[in-house]
C-alpha positions in Angstrom: 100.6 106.0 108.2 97.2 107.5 108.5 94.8 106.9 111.6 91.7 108.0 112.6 90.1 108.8 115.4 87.1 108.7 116.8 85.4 110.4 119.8 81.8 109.8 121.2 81.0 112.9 123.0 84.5 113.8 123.2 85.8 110.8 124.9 88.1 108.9 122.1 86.3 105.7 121.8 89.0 104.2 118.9 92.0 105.3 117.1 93.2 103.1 114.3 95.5 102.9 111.5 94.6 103.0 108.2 95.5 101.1 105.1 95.8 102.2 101.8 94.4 99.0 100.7 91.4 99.0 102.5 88.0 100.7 102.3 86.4 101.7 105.8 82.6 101.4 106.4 81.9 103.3 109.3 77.7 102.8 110.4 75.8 101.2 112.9 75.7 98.0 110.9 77.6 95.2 112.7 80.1 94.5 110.5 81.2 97.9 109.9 85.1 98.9 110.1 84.1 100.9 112.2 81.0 100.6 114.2 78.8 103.6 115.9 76.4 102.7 118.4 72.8 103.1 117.4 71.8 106.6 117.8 69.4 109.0 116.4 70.4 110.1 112.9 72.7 107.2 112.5 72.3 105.0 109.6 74.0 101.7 109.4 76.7 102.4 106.8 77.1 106.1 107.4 79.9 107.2 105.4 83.4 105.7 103.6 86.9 106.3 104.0 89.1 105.6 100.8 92.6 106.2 99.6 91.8 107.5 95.6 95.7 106.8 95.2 96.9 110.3 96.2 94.8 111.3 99.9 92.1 110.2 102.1 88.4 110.7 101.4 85.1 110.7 103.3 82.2 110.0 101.5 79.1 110.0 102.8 76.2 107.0 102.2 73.9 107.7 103.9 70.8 109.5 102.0 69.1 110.8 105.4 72.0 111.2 108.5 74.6 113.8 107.6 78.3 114.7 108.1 79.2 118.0 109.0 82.3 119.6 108.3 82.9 122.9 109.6 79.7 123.4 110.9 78.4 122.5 107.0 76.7 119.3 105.9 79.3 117.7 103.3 78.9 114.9 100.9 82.9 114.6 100.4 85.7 115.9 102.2 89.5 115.2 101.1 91.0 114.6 103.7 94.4 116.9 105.3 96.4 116.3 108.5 94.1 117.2 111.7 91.2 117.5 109.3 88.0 116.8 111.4 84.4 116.2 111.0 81.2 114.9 112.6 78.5 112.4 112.7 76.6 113.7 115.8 77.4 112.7 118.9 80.7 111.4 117.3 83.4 113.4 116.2 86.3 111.8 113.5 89.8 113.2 113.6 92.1 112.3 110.4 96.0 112.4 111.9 98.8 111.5 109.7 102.1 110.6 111.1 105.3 113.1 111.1 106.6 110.8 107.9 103.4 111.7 106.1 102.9 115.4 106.7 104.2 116.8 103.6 108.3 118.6 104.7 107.8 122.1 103.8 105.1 123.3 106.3 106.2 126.2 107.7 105.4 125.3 111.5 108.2 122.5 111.6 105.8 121.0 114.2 105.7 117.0 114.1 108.2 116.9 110.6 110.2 113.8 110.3 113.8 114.7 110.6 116.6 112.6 109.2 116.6 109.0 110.8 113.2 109.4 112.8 112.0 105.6 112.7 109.5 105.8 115.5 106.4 108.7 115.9 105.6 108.8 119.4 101.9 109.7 120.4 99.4 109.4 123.2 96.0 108.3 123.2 94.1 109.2 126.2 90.9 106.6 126.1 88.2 105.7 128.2 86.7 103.0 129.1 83.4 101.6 128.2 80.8 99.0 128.8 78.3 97.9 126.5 74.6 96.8 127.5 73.4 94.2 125.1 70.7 92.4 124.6 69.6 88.8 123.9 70.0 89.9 120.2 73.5 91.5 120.3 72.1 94.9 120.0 73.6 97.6 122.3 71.0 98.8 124.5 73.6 101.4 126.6 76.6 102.3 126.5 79.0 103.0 130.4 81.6 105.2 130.8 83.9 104.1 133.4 85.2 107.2 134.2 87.4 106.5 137.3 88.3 104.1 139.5 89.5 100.8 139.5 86.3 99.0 140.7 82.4 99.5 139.8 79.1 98.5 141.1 76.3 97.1 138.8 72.9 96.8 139.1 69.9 98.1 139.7 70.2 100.1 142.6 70.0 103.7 141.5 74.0 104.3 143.3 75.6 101.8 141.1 78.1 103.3 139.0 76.8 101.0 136.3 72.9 101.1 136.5 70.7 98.1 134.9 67.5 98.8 134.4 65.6 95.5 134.6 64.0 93.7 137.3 65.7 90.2 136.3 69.2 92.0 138.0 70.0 92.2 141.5 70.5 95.5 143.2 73.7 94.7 143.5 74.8 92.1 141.3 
């Protein structure tokens, strides 16, 4: 099983399975498979992922943001095991499990051996907030970087600062 995952300035923000037997949309469009918040240089369906019947590919559709691969803007990129590339701020990160990683690599490292059912993994995540607004549109985005409680409001020490006079200091 392929995944992907994505990281918003470095902190993985989702990491999904893919199918075969879906397309992925990935833009700031609401109903994208995958959705990006609205930045700079993000269009709202930024690039595809497909399965052409034999690998993964990235294709880009947007005719203004770009995709960098290597430091290069790419239109296409087939995709290989830890392949990576970027939508600024995000970073995508193509994995396939040990079953799909093809059996004669050299390394050995993360093969399937004989009656391996389960691929064990860890996803260290962080979690987020999302500021909307009356229209559903994300106005800011919180990391919750540690702790187990946070203050919002508007007073400048909340962990979670909210910029409009409607919220108490500390609501």
């Amino acid at each position: 099983m392929a995944r992907i995952r994505v990281k918003y300035k470095s902190v993985v923000v989702s990491d999904m399975p893919l199918s075969t037997e879906k397309e992925y949309i990935v833009g700031k469009k609401d109903n994208c498979d995958i959705k990006l918040l609205s930045e700079k240089g993000i269009s709202r369906e930024h690039l595809r992922l497909k399965w052409n019947g034999q690998n993964w590919e990235m294709e880009t559709l947007s005719k203004y943001g770009e995709v960098l691969a290597k430091g290069e803007r790419v239109e296409r990129l087939l995709l290989q095991h830890s392949e990576s590339f970027a939508v600024p701020p995000y970073e995508f990160e193509y994995l396939e499990t040990s079953a799909d990683v093809n059996a004669n690599s050299q390394s050995g490292v993360g093969m399937a051996r004989s009656g391996d059912k389960t691929v064990v993994g860890v996803a260290n995540v962080m979690p987020y907030i999302r500021l909307i607004d009356e229209n559903n549109a994300t106005k800011e985005l919180f990391c919750l970087e540690s702790g187990e409680s946070w203050i919002a409001g508007r007073d400048t020490s909340a962990q979670i600062e909210i910029k409009d006079r409607r919220v108490s200091r500390r609501q």
